[in-house]
Predicted model as a PDB file, atoms N, CA, C, CB and O in Angstrom, pLDDT in the B-factor column:
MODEL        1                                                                  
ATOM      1  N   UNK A   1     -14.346  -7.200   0.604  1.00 84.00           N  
ATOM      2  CA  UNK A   1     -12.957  -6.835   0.743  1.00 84.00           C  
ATOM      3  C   UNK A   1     -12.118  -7.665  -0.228  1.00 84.00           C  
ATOM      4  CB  UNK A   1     -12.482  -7.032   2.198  1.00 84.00           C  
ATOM      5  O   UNK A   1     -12.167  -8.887  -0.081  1.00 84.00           O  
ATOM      6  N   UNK A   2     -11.186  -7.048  -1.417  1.00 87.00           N  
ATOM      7  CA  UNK A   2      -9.945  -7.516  -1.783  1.00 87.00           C  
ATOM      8  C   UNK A   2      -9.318  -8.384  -1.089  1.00 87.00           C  
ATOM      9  CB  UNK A   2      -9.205  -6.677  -1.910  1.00 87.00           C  
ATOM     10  O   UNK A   2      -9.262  -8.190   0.125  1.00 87.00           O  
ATOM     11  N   UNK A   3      -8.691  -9.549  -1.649  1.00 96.00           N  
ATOM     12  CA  UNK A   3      -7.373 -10.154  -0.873  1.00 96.00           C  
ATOM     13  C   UNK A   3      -6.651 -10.265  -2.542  1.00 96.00           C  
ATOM     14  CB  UNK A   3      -7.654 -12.046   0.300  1.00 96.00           C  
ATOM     15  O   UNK A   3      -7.044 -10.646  -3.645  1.00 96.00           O  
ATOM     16  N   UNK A   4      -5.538  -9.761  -2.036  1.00 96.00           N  
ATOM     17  CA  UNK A   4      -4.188 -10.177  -2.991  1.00 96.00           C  
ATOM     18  C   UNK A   4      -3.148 -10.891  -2.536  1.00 96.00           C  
ATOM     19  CB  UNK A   4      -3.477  -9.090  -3.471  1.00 96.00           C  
ATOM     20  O   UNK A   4      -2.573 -10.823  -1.450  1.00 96.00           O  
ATOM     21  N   UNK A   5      -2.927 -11.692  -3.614  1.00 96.00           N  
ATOM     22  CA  UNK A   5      -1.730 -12.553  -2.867  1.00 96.00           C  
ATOM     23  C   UNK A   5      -0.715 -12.453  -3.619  1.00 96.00           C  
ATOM     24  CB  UNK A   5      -1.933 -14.062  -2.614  1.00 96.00           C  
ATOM     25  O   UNK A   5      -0.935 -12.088  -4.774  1.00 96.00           O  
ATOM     26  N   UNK A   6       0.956 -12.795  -3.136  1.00 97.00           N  
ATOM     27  CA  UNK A   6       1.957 -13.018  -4.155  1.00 97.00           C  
ATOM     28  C   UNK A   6       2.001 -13.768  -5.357  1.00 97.00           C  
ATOM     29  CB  UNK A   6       2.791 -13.414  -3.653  1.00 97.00           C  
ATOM     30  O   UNK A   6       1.924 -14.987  -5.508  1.00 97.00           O  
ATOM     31  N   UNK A   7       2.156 -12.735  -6.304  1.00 96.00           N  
ATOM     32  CA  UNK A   7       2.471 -14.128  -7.628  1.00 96.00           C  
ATOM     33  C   UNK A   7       3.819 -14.431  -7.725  1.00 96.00           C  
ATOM     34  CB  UNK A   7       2.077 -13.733  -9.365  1.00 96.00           C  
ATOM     35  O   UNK A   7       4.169 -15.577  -7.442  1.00 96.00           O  
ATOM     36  N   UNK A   8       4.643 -13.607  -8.076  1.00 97.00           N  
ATOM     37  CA  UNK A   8       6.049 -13.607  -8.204  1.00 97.00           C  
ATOM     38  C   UNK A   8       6.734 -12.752  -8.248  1.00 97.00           C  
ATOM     39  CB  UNK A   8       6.413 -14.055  -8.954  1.00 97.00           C  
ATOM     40  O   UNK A   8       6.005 -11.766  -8.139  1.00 97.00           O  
ATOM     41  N   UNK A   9       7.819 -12.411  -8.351  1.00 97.00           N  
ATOM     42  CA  UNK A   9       8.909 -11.437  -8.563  1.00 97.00           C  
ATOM     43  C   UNK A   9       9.693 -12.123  -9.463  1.00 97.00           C  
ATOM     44  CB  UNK A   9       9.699 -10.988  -7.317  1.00 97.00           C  
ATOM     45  O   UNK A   9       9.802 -13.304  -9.791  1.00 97.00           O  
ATOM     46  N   UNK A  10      10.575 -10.365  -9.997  1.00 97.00           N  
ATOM     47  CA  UNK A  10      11.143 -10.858 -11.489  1.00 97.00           C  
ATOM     48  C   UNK A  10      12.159  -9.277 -10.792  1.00 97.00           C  
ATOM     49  CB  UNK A  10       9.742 -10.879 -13.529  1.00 97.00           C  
ATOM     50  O   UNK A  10      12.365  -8.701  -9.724  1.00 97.00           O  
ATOM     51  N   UNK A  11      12.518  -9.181 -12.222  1.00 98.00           N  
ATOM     52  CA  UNK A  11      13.571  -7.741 -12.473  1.00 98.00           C  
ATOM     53  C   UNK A  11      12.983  -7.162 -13.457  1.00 98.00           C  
ATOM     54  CB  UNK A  11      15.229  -7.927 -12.933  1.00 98.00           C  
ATOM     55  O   UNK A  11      12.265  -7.731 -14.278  1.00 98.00           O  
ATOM     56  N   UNK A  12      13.319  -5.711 -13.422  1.00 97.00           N  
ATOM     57  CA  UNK A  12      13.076  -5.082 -14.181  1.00 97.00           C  
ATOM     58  C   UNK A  12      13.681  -3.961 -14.520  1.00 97.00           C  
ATOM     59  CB  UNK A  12      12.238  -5.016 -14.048  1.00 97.00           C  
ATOM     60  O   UNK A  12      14.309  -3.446 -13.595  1.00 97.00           O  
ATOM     61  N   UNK A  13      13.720  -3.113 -16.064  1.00 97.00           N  
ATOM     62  CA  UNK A  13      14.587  -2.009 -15.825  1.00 97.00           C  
ATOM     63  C   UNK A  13      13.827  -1.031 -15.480  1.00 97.00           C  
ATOM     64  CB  UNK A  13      15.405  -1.630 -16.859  1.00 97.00           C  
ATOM     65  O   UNK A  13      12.670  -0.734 -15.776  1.00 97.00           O  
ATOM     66  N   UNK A  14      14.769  -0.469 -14.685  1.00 96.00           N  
ATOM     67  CA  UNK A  14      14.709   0.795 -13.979  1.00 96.00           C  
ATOM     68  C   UNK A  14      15.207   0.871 -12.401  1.00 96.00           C  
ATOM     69  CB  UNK A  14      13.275   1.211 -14.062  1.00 96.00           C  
ATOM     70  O   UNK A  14      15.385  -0.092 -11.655  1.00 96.00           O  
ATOM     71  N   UNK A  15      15.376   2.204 -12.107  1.00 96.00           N  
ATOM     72  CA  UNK A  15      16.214   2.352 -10.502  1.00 96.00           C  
ATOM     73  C   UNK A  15      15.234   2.706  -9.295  1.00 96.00           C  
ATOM     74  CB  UNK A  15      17.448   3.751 -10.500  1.00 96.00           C  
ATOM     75  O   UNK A  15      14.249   3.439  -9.388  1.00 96.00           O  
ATOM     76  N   UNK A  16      15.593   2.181  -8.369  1.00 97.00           N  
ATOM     77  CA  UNK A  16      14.800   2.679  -7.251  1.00 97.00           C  
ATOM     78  C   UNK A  16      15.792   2.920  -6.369  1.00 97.00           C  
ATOM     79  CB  UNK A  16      13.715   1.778  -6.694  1.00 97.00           C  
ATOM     80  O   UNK A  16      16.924   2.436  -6.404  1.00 97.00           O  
ATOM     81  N   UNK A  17      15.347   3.684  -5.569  1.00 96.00           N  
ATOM     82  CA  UNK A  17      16.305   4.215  -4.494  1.00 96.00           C  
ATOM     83  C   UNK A  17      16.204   3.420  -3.282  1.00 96.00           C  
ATOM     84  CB  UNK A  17      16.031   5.685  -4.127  1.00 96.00           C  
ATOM     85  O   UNK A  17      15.096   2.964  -3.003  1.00 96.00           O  
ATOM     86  N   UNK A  18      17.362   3.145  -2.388  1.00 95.00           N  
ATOM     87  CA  UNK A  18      17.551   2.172  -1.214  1.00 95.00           C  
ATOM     88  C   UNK A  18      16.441   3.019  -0.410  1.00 95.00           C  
ATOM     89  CB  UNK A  18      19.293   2.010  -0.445  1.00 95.00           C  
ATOM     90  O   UNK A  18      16.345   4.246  -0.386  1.00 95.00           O  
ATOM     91  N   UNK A  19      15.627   2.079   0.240  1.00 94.00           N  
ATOM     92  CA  UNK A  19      14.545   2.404   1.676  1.00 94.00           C  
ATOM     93  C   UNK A  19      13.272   2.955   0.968  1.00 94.00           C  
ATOM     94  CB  UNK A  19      15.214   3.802   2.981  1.00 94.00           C  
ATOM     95  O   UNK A  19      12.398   3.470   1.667  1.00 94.00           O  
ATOM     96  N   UNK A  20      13.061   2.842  -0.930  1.00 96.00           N  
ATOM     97  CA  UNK A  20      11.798   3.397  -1.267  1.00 96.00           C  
ATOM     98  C   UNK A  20      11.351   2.045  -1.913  1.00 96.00           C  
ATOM     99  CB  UNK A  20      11.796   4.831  -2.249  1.00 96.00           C  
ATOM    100  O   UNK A  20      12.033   1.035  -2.086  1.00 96.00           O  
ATOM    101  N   UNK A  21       9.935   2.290  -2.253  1.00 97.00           N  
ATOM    102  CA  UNK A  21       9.491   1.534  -2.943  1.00 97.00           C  
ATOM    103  C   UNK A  21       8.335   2.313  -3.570  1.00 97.00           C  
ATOM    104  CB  UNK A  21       9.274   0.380  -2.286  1.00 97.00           C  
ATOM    105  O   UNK A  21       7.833   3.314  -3.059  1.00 97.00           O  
ATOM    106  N   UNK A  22       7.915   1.690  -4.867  1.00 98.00           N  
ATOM    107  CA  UNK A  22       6.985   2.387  -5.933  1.00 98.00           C  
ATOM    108  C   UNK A  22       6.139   1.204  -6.205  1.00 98.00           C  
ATOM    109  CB  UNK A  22       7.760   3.044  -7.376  1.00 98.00           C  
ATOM    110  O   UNK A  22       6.481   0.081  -6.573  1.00 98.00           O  
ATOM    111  N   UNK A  23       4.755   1.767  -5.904  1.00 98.00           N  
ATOM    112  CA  UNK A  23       3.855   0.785  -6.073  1.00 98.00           C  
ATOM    113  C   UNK A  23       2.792   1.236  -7.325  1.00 98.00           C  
ATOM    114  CB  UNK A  23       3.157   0.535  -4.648  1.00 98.00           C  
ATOM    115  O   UNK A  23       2.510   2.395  -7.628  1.00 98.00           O  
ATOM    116  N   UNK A  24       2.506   0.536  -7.686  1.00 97.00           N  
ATOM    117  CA  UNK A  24       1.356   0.726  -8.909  1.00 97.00           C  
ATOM    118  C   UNK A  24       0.649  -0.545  -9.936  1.00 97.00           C  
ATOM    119  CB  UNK A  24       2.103   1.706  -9.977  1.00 97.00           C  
ATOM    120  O   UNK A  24       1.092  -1.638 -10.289  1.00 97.00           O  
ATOM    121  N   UNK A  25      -1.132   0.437 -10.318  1.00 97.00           N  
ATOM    122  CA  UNK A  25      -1.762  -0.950 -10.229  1.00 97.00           C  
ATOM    123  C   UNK A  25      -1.142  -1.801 -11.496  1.00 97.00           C  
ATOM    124  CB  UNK A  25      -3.522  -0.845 -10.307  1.00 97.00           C  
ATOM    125  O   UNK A  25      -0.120  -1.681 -12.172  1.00 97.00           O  
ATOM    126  N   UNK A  26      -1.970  -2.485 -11.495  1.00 97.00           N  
ATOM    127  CA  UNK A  26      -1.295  -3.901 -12.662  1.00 97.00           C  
ATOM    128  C   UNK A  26      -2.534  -4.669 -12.988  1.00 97.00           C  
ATOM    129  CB  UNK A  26       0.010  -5.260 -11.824  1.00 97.00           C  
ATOM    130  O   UNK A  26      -3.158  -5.286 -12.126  1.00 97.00           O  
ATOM    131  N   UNK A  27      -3.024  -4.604 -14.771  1.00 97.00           N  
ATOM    132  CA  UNK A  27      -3.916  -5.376 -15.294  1.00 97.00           C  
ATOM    133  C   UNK A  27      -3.289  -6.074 -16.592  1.00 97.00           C  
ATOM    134  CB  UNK A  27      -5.133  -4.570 -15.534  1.00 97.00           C  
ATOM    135  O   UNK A  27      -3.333  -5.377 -17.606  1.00 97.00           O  
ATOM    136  N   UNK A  28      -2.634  -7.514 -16.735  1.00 95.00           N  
ATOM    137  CA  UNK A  28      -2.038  -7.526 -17.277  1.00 95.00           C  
ATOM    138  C   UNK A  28      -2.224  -9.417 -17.697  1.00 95.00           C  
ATOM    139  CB  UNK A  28      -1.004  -6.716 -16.700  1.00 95.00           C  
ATOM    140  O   UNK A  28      -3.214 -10.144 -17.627  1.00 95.00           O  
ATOM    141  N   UNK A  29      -1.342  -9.593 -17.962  1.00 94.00           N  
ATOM    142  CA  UNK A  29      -1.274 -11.076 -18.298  1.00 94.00           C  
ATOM    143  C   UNK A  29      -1.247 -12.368 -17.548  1.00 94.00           C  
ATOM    144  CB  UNK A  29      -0.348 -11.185 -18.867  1.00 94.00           C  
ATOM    145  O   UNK A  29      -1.482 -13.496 -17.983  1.00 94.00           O  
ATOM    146  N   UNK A  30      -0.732 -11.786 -15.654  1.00 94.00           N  
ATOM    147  CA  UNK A  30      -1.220 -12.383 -14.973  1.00 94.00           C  
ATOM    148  C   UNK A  30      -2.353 -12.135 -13.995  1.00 94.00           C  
ATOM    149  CB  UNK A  30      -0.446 -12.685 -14.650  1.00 94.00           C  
ATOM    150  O   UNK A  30      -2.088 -12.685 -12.926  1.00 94.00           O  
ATOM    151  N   UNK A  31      -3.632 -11.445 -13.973  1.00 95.00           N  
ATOM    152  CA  UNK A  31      -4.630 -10.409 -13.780  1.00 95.00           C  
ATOM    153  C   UNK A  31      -4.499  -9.083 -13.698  1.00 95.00           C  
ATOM    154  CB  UNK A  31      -5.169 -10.600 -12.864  1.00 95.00           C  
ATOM    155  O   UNK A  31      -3.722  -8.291 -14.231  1.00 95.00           O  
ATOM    156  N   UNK A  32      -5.348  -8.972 -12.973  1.00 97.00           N  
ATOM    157  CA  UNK A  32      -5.551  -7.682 -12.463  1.00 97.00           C  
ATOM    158  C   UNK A  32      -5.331  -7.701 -10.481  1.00 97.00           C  
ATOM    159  CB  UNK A  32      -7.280  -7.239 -13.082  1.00 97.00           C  
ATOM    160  O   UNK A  32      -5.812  -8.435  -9.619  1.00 97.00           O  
ATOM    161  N   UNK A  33      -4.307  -6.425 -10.412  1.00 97.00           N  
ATOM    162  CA  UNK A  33      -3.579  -6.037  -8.606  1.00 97.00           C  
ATOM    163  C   UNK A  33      -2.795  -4.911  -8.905  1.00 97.00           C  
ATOM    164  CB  UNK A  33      -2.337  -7.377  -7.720  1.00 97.00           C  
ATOM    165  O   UNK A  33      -2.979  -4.013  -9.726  1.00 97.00           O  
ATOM    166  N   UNK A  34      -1.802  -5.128  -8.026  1.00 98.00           N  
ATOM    167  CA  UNK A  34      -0.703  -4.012  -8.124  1.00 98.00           C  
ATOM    168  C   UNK A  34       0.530  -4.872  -8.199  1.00 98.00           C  
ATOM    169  CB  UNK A  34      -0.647  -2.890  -6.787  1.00 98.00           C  
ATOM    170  O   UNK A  34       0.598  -6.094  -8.067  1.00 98.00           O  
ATOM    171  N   UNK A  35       1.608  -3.904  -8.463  1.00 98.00           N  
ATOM    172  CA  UNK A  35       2.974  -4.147  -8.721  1.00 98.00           C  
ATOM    173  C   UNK A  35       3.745  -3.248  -7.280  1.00 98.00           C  
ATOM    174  CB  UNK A  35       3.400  -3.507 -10.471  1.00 98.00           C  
ATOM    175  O   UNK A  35       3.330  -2.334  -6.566  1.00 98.00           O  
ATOM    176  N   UNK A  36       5.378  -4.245  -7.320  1.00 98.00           N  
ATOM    177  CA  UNK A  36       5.467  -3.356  -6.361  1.00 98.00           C  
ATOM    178  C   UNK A  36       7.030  -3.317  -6.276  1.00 98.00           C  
ATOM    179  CB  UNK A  36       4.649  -3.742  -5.054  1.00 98.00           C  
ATOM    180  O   UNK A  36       7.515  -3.993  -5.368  1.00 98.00           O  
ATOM    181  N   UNK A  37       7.817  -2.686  -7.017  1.00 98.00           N  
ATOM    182  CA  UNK A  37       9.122  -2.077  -7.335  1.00 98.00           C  
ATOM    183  C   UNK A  37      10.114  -1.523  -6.068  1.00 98.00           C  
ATOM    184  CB  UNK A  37       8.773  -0.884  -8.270  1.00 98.00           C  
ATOM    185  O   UNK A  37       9.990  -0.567  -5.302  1.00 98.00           O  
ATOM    186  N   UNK A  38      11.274  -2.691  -6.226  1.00 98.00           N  
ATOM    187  CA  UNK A  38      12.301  -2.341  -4.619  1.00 98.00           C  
ATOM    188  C   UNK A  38      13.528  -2.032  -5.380  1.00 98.00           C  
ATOM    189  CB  UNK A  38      12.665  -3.913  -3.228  1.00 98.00           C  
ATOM    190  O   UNK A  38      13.511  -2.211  -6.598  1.00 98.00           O  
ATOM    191  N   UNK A  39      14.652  -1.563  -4.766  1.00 97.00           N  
ATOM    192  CA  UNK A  39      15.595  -1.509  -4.908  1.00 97.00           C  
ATOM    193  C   UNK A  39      16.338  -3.040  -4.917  1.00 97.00           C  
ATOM    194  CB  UNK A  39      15.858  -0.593  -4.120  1.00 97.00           C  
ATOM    195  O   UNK A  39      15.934  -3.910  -4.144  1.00 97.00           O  
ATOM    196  N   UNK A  40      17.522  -3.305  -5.913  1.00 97.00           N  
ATOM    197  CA  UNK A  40      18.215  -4.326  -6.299  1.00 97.00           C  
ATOM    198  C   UNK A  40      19.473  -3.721  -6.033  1.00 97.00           C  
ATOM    199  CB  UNK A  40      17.951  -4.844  -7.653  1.00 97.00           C  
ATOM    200  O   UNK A  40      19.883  -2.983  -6.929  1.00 97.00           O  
ATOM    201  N   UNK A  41      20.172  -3.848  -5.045  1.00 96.00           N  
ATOM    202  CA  UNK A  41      21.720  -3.480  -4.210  1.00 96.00           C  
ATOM    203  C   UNK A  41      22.291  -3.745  -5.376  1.00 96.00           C  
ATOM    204  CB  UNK A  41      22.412  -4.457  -2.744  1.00 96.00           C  
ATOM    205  O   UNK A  41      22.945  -2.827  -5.869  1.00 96.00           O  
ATOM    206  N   UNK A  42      22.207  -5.002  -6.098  1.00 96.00           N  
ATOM    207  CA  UNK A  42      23.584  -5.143  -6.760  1.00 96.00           C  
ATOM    208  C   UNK A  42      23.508  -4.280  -8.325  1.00 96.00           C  
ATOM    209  CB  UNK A  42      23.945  -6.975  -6.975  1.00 96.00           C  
ATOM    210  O   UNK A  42      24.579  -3.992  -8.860  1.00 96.00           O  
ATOM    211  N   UNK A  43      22.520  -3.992  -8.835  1.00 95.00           N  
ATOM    212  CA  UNK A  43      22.772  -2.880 -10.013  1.00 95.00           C  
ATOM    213  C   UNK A  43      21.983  -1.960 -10.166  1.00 95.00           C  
ATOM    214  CB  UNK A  43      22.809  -3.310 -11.247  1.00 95.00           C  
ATOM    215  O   UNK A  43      20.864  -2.006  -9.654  1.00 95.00           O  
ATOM    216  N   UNK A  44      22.360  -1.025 -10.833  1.00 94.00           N  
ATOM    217  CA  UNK A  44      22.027   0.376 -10.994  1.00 94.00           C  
ATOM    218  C   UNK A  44      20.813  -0.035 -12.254  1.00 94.00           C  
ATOM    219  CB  UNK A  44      23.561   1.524 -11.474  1.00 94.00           C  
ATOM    220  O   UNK A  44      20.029   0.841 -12.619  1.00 94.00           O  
ATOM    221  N   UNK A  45      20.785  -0.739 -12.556  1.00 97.00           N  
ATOM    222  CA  UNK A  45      20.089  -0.607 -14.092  1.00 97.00           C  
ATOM    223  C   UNK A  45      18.542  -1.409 -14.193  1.00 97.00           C  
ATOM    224  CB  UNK A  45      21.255  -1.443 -15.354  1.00 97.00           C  
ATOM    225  O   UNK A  45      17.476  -1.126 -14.739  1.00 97.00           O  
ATOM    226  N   UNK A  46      18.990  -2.454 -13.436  1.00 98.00           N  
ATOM    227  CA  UNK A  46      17.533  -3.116 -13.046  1.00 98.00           C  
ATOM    228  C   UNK A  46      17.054  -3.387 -11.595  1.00 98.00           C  
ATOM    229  CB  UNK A  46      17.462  -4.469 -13.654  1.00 98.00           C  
ATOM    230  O   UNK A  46      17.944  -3.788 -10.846  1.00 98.00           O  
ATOM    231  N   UNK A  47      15.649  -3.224 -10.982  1.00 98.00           N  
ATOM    232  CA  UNK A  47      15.525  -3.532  -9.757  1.00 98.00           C  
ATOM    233  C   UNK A  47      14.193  -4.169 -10.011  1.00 98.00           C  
ATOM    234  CB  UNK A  47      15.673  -2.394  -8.732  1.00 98.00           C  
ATOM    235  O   UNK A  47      13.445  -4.277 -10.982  1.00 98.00           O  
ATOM    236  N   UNK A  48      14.189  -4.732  -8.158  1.00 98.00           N  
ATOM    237  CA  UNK A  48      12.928  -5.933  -8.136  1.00 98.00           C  
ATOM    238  C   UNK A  48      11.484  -5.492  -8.855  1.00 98.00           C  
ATOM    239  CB  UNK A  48      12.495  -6.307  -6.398  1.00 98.00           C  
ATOM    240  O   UNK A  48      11.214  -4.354  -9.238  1.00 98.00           O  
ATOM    241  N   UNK A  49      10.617  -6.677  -8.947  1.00 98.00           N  
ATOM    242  CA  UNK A  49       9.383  -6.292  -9.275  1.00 98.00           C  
ATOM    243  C   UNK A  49       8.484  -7.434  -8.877  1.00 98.00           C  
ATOM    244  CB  UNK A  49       9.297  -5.915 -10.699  1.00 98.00           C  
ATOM    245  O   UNK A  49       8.454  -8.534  -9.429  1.00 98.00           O  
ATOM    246  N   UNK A  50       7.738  -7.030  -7.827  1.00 98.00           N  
ATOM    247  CA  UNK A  50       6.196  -8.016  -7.213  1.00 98.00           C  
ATOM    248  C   UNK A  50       5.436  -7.567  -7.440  1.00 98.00           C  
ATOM    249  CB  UNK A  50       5.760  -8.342  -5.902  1.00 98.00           C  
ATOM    250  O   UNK A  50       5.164  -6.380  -7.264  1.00 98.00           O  
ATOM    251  N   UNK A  51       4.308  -9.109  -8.333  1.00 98.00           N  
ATOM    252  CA  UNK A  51       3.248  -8.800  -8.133  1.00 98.00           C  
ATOM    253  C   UNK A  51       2.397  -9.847  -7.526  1.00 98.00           C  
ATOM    254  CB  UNK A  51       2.875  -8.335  -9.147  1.00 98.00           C  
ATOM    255  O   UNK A  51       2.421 -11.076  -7.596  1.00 98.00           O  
ATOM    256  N   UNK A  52       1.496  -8.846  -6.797  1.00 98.00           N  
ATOM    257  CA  UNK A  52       0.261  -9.040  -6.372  1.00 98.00           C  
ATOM    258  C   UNK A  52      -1.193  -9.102  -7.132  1.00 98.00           C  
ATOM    259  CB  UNK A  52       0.244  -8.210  -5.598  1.00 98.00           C  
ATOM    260  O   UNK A  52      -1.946  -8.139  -7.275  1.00 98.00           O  
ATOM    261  N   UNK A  53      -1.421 -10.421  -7.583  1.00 97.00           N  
ATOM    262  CA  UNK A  53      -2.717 -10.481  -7.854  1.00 97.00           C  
ATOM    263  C   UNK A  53      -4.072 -10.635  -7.042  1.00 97.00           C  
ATOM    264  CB  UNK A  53      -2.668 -11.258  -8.517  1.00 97.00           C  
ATOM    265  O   UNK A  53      -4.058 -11.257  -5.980  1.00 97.00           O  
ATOM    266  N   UNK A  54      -5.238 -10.075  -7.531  1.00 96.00           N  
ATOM    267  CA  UNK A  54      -6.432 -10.489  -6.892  1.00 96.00           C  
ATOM    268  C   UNK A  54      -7.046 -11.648  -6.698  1.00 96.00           C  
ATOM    269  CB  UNK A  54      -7.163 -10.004  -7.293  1.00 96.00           C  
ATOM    270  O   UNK A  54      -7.236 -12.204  -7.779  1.00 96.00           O  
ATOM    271  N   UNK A  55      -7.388 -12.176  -5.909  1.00 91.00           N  
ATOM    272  CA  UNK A  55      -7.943 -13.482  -5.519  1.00 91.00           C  
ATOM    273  C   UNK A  55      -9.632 -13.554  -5.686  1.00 91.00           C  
ATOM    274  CB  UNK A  55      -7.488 -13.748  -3.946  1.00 91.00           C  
ATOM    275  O   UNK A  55     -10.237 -14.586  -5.397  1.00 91.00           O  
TER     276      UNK A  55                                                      
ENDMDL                                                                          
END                                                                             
């Protein structure tokens, strides 16, 4: 079994809508997991971004 844990959150551009979230995987510079994209109340232009790496 997988375990992923938090790496961090950042911003990013693009919009998400209040009460959704968009998840998708992620192999990148801090491994390989998923990402996981929330809505940011205060602007239209950039919203959150977590990732989850593999352990």
């Amino acid at each position: 079994m997988k375990r992923y844990e938090e790496h961090h959150s950042a911003l990013t551009r693009g919009y998400v809508r209040k009460g959704q979230e968009i998840r998708e995987g992620y192999k990148g510079k801090f491994g390989v997991g998923y990402t996981i994209k929330r809505n940011n109340p205060n602007s239209s232009r950039f919203c959150f971004i977590t990732y989850y790496i593999e352990q």
